[in-house]
N, CA, C and O atoms as CSV, one atom per row, in Angstrom:
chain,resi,resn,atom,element,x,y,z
A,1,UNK,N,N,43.308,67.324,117.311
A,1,UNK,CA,C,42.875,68.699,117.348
A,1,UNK,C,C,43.787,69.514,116.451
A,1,UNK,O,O,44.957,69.153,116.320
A,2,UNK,N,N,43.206,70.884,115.655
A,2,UNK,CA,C,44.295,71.241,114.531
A,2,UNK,C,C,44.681,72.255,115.309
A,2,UNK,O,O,44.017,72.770,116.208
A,3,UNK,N,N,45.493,72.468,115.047
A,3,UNK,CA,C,47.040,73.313,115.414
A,3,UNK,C,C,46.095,74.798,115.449
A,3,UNK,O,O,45.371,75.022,114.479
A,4,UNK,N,N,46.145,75.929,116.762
A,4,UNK,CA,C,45.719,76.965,116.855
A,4,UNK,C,C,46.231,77.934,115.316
A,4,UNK,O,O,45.676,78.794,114.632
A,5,UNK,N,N,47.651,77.191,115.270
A,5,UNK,CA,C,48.176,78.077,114.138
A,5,UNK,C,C,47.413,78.144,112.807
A,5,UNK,O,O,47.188,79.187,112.194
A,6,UNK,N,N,47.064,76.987,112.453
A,6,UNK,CA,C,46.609,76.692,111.349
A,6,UNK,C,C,44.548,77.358,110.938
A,6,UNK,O,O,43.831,77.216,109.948
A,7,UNK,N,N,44.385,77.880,111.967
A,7,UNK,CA,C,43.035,78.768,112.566
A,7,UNK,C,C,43.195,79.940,111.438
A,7,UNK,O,O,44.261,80.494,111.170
A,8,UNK,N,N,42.162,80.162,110.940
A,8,UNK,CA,C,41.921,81.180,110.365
A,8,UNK,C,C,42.109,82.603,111.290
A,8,UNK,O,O,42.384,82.432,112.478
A,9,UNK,N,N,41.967,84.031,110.776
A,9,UNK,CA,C,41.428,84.747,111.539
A,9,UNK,C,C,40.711,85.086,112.336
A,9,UNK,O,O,41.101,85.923,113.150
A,10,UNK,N,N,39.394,84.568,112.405
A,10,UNK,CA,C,38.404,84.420,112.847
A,10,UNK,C,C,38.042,83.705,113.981
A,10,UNK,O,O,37.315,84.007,114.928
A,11,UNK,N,N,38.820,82.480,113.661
A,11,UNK,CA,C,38.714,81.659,114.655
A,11,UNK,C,C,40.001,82.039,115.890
A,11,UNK,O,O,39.713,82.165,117.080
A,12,UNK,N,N,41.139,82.157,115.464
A,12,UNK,CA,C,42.037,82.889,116.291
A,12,UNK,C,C,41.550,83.968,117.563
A,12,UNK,O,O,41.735,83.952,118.780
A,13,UNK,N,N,40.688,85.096,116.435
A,13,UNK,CA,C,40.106,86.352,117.510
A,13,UNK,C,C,39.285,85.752,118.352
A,13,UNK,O,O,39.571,86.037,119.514
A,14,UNK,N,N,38.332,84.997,118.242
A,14,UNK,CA,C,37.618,84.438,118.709
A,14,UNK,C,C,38.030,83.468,120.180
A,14,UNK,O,O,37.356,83.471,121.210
A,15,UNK,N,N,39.315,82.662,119.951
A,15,UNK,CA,C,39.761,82.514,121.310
A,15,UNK,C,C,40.562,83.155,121.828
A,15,UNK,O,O,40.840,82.864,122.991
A,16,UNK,N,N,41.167,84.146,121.257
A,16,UNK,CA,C,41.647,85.103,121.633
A,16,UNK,C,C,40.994,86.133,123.013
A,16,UNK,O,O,41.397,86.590,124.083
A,17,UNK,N,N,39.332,86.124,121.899
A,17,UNK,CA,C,38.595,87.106,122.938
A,17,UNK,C,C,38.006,85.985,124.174
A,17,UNK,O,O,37.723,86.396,125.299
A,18,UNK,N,N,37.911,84.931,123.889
A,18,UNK,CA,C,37.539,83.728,125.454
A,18,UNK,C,C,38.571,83.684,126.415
A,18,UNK,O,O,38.476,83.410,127.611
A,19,UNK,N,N,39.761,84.042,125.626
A,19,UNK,CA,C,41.138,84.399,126.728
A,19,UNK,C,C,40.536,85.339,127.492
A,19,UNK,O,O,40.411,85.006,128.671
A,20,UNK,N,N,40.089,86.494,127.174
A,20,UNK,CA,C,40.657,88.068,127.586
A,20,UNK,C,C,39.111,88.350,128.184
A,20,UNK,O,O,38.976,89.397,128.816
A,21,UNK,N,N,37.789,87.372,128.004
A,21,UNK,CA,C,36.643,87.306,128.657
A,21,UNK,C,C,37.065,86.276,130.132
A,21,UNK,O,O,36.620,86.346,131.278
A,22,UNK,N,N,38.100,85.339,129.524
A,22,UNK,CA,C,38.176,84.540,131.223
A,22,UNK,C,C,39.034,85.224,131.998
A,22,UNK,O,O,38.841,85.165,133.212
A,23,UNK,N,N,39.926,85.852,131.596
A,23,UNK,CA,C,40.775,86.624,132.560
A,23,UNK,C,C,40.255,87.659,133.417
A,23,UNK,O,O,40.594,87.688,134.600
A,24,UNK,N,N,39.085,88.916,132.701
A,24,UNK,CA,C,38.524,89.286,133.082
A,24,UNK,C,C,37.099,89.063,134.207
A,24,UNK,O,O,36.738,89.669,135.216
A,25,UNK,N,N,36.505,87.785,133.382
A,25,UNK,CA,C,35.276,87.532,134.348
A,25,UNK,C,C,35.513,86.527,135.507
A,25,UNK,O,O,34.890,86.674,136.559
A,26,UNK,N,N,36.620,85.254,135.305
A,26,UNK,CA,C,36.719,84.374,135.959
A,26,UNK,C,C,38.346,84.860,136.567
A,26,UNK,O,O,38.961,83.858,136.201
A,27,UNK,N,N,38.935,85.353,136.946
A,27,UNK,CA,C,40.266,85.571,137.116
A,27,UNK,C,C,40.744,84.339,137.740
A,27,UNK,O,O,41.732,83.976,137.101
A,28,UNK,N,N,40.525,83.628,138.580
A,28,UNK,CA,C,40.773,82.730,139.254
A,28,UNK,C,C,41.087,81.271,138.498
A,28,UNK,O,O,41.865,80.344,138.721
A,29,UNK,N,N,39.933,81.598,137.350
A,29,UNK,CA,C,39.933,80.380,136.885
A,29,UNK,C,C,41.147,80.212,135.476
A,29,UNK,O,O,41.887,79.254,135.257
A,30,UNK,N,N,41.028,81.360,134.773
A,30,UNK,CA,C,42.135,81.887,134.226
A,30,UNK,C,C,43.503,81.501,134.830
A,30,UNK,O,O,44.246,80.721,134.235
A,31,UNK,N,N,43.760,81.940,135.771
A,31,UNK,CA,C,45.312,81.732,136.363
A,31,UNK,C,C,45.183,80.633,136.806
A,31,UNK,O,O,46.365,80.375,137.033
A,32,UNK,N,N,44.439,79.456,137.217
A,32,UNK,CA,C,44.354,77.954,137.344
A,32,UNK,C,C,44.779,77.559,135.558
A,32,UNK,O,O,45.825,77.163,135.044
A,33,UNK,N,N,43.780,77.802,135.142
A,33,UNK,CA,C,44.321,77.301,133.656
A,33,UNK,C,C,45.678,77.959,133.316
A,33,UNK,O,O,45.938,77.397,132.252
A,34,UNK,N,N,46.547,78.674,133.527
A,34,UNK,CA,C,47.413,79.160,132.831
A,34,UNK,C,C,48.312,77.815,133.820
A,34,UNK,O,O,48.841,76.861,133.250
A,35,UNK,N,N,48.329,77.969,135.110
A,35,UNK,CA,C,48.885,77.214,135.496
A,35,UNK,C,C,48.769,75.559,135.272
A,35,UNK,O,O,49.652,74.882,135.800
A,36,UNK,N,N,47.466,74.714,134.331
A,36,UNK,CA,C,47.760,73.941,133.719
A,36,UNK,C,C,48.638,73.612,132.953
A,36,UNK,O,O,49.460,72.699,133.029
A,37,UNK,N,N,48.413,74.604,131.962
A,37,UNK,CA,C,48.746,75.110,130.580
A,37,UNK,C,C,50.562,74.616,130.958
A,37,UNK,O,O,51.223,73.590,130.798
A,38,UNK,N,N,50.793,75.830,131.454
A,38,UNK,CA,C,52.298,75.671,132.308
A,38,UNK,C,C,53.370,74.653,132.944
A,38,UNK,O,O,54.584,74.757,133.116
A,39,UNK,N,N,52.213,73.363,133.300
A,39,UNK,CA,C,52.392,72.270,133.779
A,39,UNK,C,C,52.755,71.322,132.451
A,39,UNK,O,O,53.319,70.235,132.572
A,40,UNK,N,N,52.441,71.764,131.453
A,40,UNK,CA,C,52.499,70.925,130.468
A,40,UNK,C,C,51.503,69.932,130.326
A,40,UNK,O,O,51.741,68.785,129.948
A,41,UNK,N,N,50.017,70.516,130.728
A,41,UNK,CA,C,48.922,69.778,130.114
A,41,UNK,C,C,48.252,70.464,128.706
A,41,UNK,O,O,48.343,71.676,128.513
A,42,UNK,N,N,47.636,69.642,127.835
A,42,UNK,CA,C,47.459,70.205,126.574
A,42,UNK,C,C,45.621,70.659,126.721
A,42,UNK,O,O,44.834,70.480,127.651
A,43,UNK,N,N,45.495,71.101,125.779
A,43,UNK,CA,C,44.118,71.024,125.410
A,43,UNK,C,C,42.617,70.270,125.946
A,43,UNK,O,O,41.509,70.420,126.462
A,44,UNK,N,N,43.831,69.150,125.218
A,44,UNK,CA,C,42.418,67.696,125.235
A,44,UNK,C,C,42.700,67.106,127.144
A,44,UNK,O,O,42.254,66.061,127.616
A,45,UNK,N,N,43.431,68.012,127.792
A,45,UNK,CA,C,43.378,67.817,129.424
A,45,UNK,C,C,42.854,68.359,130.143
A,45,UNK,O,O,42.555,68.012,131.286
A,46,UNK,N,N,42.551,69.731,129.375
A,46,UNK,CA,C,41.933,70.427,130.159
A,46,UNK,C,C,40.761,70.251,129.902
A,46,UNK,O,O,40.004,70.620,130.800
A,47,UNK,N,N,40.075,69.628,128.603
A,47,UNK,CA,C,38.670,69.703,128.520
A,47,UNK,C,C,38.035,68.386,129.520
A,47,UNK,O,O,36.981,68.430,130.154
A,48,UNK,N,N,39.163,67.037,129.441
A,48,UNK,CA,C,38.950,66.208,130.273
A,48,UNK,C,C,38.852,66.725,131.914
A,48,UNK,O,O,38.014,66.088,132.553
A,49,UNK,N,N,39.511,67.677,132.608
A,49,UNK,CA,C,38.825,68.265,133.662
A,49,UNK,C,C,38.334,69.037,133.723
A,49,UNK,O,O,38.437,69.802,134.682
A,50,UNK,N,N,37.393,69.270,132.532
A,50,UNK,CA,C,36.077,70.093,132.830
A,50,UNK,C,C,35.244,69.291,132.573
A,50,UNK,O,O,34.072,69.640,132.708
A,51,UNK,N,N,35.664,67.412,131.934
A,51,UNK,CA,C,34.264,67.137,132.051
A,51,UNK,C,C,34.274,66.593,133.167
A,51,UNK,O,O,33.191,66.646,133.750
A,52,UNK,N,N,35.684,65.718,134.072
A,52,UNK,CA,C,35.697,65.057,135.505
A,52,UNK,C,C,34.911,66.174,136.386
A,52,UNK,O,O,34.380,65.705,137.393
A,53,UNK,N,N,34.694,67.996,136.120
A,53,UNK,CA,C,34.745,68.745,137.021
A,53,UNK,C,C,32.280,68.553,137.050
A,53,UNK,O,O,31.394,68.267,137.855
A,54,UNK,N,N,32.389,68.856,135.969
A,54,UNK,CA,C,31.113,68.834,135.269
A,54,UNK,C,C,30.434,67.792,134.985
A,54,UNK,O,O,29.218,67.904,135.145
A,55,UNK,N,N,30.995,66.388,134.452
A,55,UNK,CA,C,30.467,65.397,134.326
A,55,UNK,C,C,29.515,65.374,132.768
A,55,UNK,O,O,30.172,65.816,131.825
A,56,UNK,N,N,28.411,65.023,132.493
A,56,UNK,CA,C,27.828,64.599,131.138
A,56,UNK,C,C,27.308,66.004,130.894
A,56,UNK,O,O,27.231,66.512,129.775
A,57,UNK,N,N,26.996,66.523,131.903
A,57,UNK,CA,C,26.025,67.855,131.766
A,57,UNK,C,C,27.345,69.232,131.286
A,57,UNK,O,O,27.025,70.358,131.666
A,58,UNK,N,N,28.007,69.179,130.912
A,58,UNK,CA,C,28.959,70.243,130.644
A,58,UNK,C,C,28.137,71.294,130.640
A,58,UNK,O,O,27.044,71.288,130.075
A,59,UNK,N,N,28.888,72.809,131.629
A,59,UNK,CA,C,28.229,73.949,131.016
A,59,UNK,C,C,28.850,74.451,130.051
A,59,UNK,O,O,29.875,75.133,130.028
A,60,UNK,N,N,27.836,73.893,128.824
A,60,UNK,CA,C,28.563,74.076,126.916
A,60,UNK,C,C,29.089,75.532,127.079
A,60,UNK,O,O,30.307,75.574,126.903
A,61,UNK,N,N,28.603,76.574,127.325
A,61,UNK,CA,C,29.281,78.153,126.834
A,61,UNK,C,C,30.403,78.205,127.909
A,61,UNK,O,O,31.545,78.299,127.460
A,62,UNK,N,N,30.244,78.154,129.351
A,62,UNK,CA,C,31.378,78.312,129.661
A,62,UNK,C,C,32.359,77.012,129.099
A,62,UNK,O,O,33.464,77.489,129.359
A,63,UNK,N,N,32.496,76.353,128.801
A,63,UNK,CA,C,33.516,75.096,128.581
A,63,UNK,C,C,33.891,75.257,127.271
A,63,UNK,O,O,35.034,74.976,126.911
A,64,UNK,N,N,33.178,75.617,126.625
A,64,UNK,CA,C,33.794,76.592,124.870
A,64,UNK,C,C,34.740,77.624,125.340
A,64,UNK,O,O,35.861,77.850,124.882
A,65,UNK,N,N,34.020,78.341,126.509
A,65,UNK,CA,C,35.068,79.487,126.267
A,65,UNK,C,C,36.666,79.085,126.933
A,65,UNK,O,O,37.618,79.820,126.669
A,66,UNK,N,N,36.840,77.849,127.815
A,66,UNK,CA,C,37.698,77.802,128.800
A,66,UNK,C,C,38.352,77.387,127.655
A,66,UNK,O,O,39.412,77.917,127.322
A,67,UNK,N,N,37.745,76.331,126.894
A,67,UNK,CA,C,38.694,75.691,125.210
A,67,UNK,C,C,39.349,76.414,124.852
A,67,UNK,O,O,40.577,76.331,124.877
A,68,UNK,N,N,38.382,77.757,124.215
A,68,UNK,CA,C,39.111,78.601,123.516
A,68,UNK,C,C,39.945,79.011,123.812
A,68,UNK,O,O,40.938,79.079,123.087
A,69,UNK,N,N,39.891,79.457,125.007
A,69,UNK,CA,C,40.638,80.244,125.883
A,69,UNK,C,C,42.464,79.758,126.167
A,69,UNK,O,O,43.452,80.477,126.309
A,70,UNK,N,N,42.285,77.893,126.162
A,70,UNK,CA,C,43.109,77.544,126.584
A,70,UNK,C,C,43.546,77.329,125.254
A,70,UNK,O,O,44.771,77.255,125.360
A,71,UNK,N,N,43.269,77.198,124.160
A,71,UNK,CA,C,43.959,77.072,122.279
A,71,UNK,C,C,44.795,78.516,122.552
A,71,UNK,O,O,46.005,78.720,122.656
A,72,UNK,N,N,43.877,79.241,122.611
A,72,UNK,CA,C,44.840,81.030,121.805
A,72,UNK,C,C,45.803,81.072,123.379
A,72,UNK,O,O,46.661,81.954,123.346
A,73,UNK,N,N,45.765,80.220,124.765
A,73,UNK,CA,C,46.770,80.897,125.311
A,73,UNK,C,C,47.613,79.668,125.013
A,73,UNK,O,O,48.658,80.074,125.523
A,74,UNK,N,N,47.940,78.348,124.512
A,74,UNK,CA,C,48.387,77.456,124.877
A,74,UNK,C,C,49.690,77.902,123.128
A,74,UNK,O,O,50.914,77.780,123.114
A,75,UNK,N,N,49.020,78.260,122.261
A,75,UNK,CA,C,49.453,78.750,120.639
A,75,UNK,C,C,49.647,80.158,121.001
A,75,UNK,O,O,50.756,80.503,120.594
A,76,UNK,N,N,49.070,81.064,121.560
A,76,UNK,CA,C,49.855,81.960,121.472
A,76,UNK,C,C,51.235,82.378,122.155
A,76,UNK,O,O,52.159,83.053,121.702
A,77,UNK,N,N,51.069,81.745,123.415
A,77,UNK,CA,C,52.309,81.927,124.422
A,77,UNK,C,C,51.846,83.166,125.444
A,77,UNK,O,O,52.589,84.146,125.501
A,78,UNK,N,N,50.961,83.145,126.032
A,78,UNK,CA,C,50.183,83.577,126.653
A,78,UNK,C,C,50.760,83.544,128.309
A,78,UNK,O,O,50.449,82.629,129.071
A,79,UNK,N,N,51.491,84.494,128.642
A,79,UNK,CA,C,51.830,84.263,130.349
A,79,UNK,C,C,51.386,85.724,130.826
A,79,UNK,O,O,51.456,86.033,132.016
C-alpha cells in the first residue's frame, strides 16, 4: 500500500474528509478504529476486520470510508 504521504492533494482531502465523516456519523466506530490504529495495527488490519466483520459482501462505501479514514488518521497522526 503507498505511503499516505506520497498521496497527492486530492487524495489526502479526501481521507481526510472519511476521517471527519466517521467521527462525526459513526463516533463509536471512529474511536474503535483510533484505538486500533493505537494498538499498532496498520491499514491492511483493519481492512482484514472489516472483511472477518462483513465477510465477501463488504459494505463497499462504508469500508472505503473506514480505509480512508484509517490512511489520513494512521499518516496524519490523528489522536
Amino acid at each position: 500500500m503507498k505511503n499516505q504521504g506520497s498521496k497527492g492533494p486530492l487524495a489526502r482531502a479526501i481521507a481526510q474528509q472519511s476521517a471527519e465523516w466517521l467521527e462525526a456519523t459513526y463516533p463509536f466506530v471512529f474511536d474503535a478504529l483510533l484505538m486500533e490504529l493505537d494498538a499498532g495495527h496498520t491499514v491492511s488490519d483493519v481492512r482484514q476486520i472489516l472483511r472477518r466483520t462483513f465477510g465477501n459482501d463488504l459494505r463497499d462505501a462504508f469500508v472505503l470510508r473506514v480505509i480512508q479514514a484509517a490512511e489520513y488518521m494512521m499518516f496524519e497522526q490523528v489522536k
